[in-house]
N, C-alpha and C positions, 0 to 999 in steps of 0.2 A: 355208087348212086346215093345222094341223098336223099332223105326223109321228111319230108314234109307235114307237118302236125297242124290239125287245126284242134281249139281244146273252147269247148262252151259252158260258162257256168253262169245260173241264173241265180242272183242271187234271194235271200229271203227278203222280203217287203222289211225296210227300214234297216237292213244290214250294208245298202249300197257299200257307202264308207268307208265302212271298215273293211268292207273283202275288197276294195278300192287299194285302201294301204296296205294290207296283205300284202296283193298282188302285186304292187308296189314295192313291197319291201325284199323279193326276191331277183327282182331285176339285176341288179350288180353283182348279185354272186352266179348269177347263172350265164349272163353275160360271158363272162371271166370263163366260163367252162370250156375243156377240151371238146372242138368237134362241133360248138355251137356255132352256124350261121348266123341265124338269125332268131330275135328272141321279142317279140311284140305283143303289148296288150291293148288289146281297142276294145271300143265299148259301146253297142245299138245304140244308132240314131235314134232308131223310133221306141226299144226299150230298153231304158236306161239300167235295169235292173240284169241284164244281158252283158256279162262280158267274153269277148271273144278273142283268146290268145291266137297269133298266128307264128310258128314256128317253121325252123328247117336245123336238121342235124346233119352231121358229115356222114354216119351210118347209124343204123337201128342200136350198135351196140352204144353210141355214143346218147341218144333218147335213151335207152335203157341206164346207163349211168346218171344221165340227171333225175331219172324219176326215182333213184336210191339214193339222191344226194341229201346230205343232211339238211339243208334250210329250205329242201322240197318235202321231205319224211318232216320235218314241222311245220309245215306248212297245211299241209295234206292231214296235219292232227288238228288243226285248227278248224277246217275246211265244214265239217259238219255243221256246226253250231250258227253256220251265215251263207247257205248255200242251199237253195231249192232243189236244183237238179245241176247236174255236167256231164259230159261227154268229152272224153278224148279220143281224138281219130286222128292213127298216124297213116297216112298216105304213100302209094308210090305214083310219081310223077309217069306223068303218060305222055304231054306233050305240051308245048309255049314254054315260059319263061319264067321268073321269080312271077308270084303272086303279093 
């Protein structure tokens, strides 16, 4: 069964940008990973300062190795210094289709 992740990070007032390119900058290596479906970052319509990653992994141990992956463990050292609040929620599918 795969896992589905949804991951919310707000960022700090006038950090957008930067936690914009972060976020950005992870894209292709994480892409490239074993196990990964699918790998998306969107961003509130109505707050821009809201971005909301949506994910899917092939299984939980496969989320667990990317969040040990190294351009995630530096990523995640960056993360304090441009980031209000986040939450990651990995899900089990209950019922429909890709979201």
């Amino acid at each position: 069964m795969t896992v589905p992740v949804v991951a919310i990070f707000v960022a700090k007032p006038g950090a957008e940008a930067r936690l914009e390119a972060l976020f950005r900058s992870v894209i292709p290596a994480t892409l490239a990973e074993a196990g990964c479906i699918s790998y998306q970052l969107n961003r509130d319509l109505d707050d821009p300062r809201r971005f909301v990653w949506t994910e899917e992994w092939a299984s939980r141990q496969a989320l667990e190795q990317h969040l040990a992956a190294p351009h995630i463990a530096a990523l995640f050292a960056q993360l304090p210094e441009h980031v209000e609040s986040s939450q990651v929620i990995a899900l089990g599918r209950v019922a429909g289709g890709r979201a």
